[in-house]
C-alpha positions as a Markdown table, in Angstrom:
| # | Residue | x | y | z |
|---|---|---|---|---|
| 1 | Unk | 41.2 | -152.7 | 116.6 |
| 2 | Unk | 37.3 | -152.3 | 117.2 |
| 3 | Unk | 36.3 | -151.1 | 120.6 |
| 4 | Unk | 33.3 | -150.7 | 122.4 |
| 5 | Unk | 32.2 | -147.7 | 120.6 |
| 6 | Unk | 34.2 | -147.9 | 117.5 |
| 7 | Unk | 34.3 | -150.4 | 114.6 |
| 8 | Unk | 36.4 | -150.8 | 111.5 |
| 9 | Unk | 35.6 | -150.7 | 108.3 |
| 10 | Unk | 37.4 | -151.7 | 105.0 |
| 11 | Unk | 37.6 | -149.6 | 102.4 |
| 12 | Unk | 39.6 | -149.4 | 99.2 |
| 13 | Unk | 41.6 | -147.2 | 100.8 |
| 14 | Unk | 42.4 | -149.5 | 103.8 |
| 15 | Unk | 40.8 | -150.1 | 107.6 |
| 16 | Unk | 39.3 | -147.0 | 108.3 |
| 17 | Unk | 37.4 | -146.3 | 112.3 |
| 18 | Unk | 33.7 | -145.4 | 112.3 |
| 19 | Unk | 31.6 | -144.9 | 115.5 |
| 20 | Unk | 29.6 | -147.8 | 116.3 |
| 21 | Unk | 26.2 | -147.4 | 117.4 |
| 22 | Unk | 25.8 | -150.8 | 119.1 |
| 23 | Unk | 28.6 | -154.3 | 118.7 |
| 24 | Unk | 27.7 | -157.4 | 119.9 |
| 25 | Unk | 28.7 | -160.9 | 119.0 |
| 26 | Unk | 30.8 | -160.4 | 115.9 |
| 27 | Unk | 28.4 | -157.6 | 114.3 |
| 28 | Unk | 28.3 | -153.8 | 114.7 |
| 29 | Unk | 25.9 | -150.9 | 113.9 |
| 30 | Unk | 28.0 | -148.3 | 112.2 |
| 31 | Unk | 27.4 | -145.7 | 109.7 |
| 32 | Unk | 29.5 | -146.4 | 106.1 |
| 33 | Unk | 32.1 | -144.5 | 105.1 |
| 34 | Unk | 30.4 | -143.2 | 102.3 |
| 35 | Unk | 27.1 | -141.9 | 103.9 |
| 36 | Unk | 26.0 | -140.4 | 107.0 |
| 37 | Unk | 22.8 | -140.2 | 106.3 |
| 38 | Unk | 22.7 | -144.2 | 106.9 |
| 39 | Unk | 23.1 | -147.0 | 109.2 |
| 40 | Unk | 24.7 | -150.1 | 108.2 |
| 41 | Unk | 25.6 | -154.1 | 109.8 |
| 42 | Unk | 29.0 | -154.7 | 110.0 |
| 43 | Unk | 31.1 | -157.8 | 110.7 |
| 44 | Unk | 33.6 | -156.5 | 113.1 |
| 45 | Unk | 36.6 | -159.4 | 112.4 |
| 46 | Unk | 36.5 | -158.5 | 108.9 |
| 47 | Unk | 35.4 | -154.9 | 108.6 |
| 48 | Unk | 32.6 | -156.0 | 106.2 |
| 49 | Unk | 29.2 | -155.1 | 105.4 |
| 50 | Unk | 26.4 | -157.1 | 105.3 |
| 51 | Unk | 25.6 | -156.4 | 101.8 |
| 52 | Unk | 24.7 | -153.0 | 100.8 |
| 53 | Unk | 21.5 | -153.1 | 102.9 |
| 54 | Unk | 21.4 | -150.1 | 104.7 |
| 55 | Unk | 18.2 | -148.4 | 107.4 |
| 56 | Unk | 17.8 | -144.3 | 108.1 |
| 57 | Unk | 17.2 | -145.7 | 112.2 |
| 58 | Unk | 19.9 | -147.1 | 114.2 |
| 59 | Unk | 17.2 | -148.3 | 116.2 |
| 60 | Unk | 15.6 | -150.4 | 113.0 |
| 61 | Unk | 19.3 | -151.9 | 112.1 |
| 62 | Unk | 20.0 | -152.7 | 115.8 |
| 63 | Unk | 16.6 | -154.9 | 115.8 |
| 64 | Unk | 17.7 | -156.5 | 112.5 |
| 65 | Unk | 21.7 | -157.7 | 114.2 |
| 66 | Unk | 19.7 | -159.0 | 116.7 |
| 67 | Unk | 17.8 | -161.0 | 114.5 |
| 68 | Unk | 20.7 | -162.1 | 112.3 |
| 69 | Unk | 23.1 | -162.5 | 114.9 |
| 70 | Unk | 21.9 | -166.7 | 116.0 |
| 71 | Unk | 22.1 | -167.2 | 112.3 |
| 72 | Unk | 25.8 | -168.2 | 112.8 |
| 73 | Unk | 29.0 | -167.5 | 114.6 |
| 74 | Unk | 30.1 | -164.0 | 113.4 |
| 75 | Unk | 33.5 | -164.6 | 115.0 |
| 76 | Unk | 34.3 | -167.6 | 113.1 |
| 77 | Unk | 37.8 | -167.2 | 111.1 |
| 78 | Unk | 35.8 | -168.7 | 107.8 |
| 79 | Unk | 34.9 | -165.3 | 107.6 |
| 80 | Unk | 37.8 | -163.8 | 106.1 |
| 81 | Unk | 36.8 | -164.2 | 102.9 |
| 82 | Unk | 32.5 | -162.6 | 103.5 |
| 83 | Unk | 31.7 | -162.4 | 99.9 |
| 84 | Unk | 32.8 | -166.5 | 99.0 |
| 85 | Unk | 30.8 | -167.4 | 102.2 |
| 86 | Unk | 27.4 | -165.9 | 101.4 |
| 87 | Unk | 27.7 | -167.3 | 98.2 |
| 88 | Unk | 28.5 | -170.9 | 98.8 |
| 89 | Unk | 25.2 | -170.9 | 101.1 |
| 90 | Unk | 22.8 | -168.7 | 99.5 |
| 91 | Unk | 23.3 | -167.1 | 102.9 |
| 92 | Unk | 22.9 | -163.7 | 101.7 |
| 93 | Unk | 19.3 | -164.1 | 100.9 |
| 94 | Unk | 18.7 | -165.4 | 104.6 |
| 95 | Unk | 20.1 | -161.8 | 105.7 |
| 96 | Unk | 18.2 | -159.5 | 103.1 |
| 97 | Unk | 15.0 | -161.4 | 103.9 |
| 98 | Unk | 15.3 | -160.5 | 107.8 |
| 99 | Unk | 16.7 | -157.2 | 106.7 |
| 100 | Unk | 13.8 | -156.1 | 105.0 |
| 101 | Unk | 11.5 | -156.9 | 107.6 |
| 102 | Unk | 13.0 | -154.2 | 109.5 |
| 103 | Unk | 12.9 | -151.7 | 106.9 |
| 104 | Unk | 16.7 | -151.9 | 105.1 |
| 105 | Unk | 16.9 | -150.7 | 101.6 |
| 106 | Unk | 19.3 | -151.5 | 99.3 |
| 107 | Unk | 22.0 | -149.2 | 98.9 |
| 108 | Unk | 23.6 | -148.6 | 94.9 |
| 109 | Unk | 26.8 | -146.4 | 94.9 |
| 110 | Unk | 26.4 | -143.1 | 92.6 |
């Protein structure tokens, strides 16, 4: 369950609780599981990241949800399945595009 200040993230090794910077409207600032150095955009019904766009300021990644957020409804259930989504509309593009307006990189796992 994602709180207020908490939010849920999938990893391989299951649903694992992160703080969350800032939740609203289906979508969460968190930090990864893999790097605190990091702030990522998370969708809070799936445990999802946006991608593997990722911002060194909270404050930067905040600006970005906010921006994403009227794109659609993050708490639709046709989100279960994130990846199949953003394919099937080219939806992802929409996201990086805002994204890197307010200075997300993308992040490659070592």
């Amino acid at each position: 369950m994602t709180t207020a200040l908490t939010f849920q993230s999938r990893s391989t090794k299951g649903m694992i609780e992160r703080p969350a910077y800032f939740i609203k409207d289906g979508l969460a600032v968190a930090r990864p599981i893999r790097d605190d150095k990091y702030w990522m955009i998370g969708q809070v019904m799936t445990g999802m990241s946006l991608g593997r766009l990722r911002w060194r300021s909270k404050v930067k990644a905040k600006a970005a949800l906010l921006e994403i957020l009227p794109l659609t409804d993050w708490m639709d259930p046709r989100f279960k399945d994130l990846n199949a989504f953003f394919l099937g509309k080219n939806f992802y593009e929409k996201i990086r595009v805002i994204a890197m307006k307010h200075g997300a990189k993308e992040h490659v796992d070592t």
